[in-house]
Backbone as a ProteinNet text record, in pm:
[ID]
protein_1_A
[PRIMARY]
XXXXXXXXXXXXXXXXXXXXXXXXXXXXXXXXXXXXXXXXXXXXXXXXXXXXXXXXXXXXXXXXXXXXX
[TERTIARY]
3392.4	3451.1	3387.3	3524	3437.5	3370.9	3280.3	3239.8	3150	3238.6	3176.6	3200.3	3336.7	3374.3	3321	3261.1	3204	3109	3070.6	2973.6	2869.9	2691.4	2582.8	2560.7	2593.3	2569.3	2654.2	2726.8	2801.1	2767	2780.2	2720.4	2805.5	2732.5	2855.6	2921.4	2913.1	3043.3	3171.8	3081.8	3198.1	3315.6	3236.7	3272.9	3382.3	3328.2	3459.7	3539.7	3505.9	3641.6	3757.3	3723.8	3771	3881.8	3786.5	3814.7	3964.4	3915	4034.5	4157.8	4166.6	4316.8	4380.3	4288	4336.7	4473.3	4491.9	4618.1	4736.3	4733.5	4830.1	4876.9	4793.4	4795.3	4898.3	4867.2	4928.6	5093.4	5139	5329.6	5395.6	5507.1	5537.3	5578	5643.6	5709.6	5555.8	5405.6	5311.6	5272	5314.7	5259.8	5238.5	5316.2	5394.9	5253.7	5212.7	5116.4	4992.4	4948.8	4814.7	4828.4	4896.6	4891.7	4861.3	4931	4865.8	4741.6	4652.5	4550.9	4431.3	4484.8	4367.1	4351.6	4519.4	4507.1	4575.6	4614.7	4699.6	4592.7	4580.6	4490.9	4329.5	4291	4127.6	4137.7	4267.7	4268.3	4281.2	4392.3	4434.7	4283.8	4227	4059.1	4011.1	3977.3	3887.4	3939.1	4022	4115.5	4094.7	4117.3	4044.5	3922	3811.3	3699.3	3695.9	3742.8	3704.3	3765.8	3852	3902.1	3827.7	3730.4	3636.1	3642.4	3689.8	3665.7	3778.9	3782.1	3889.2	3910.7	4051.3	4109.3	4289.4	4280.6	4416.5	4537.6	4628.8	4776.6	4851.1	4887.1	4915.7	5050.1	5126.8	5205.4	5120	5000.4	4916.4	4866.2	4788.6	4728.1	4814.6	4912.7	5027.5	5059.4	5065.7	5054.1	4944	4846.3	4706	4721.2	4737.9	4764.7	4866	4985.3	5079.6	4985.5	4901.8	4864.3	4753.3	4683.4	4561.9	4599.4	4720.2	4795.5	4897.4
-697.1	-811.4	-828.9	-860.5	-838.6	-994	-1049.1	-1135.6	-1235	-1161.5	-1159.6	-1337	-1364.6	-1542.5	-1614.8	-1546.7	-1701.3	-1800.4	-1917.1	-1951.6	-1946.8	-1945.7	-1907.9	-2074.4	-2176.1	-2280.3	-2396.7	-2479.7	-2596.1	-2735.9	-2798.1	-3007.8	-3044.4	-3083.5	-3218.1	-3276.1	-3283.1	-3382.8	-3267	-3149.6	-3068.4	-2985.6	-3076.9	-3020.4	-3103.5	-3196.6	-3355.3	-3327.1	-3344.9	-3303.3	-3186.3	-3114.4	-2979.3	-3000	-3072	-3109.2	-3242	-3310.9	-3378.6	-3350.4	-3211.3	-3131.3	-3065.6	-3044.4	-2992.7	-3041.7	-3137.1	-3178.6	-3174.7	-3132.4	-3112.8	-2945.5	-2884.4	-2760.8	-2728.4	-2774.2	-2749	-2753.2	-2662.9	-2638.7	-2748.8	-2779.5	-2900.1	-2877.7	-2735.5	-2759.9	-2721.8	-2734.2	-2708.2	-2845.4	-2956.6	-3105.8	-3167.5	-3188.9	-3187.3	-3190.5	-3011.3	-2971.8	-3046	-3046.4	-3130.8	-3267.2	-3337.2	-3455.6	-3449.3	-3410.9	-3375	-3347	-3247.3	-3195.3	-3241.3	-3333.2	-3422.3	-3567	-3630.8	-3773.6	-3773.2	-3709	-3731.8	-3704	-3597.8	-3556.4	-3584.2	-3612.9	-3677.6	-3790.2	-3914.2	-4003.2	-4044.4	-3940	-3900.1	-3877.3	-3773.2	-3730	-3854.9	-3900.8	-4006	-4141.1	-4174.6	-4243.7	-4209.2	-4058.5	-4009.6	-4026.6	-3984.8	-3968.7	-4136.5	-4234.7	-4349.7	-4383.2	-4287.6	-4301.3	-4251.1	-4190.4	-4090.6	-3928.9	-3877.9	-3706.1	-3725.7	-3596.3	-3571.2	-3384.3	-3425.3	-3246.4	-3306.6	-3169.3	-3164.1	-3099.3	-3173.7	-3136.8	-2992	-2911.6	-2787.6	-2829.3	-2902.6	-2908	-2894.6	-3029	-3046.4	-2905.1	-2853.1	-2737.5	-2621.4	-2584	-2548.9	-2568.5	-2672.3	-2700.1	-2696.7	-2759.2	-2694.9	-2552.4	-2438.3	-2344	-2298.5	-2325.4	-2337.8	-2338	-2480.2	-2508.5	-2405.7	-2352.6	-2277.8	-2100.7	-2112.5	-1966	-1991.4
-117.8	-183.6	-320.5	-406.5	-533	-589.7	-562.1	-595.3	-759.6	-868.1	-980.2	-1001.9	-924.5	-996.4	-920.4	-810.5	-740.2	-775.9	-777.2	-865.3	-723.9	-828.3	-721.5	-683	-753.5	-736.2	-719.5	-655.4	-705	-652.7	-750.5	-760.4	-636.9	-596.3	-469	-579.3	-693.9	-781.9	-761	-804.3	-841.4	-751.7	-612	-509.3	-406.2	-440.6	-422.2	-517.8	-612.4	-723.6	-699.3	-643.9	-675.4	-500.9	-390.1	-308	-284.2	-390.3	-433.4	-447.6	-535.9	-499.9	-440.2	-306.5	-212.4	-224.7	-150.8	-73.8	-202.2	-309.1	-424.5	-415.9	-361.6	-348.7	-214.8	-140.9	-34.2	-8.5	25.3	-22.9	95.1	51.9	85.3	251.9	311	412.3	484.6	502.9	519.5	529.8	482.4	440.1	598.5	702.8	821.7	871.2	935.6	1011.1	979.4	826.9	779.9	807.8	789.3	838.2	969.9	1059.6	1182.9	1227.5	1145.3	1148.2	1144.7	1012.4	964.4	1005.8	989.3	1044	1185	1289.1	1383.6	1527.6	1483.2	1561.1	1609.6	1504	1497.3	1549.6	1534.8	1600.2	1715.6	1786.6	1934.8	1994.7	1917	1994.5	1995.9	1926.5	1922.4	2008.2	2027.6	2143.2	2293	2305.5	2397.5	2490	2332.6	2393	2455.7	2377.9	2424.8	2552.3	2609.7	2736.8	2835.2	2765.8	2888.3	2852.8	2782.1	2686.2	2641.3	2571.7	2486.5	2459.3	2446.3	2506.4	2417.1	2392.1	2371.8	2485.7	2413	2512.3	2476.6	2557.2	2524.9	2373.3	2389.3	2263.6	2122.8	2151.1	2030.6	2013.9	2129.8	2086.7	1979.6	2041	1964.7	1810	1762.2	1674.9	1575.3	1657	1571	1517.1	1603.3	1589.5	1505.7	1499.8	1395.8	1260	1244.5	1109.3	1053.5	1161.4	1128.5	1097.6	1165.2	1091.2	973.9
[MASK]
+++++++++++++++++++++++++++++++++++++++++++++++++++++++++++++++++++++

């Protein structure tokens, strides 16, 4: 791997920042799954755990999967 652009160092500023545009980047029929990913899902878990653990449902799982390929 040719690694000449990587930088050896980066600021947590520059790293939120850069982090910031994620979600501008991301193509629109792709928008769907992340929402899922990030806000749908973490909340379901966390709902969960407060039920006593937390596990996903073979649909959810599915989908996760969808987003991560």
């Amino acid at each position: 791997m040719n690694t000449t652009h990587l930088p050896k160092n980066i600021t947590p500023q520059t790293f939120d920042r850069l982090l910031s545009r994620y979600p501008s980047c991301v193509p629109e029929k792709l928008a769907e799954l992340e929402r899922e990913r990030f806000d749908d899902m973490p909340a379901v878990l966390e709902q969960r755990k407060r039920d006593g653990g937390a596990w996903l449902k073979k649909g959810e799982l599915v989908r996760l999967v969808e987003w991560k390929l």
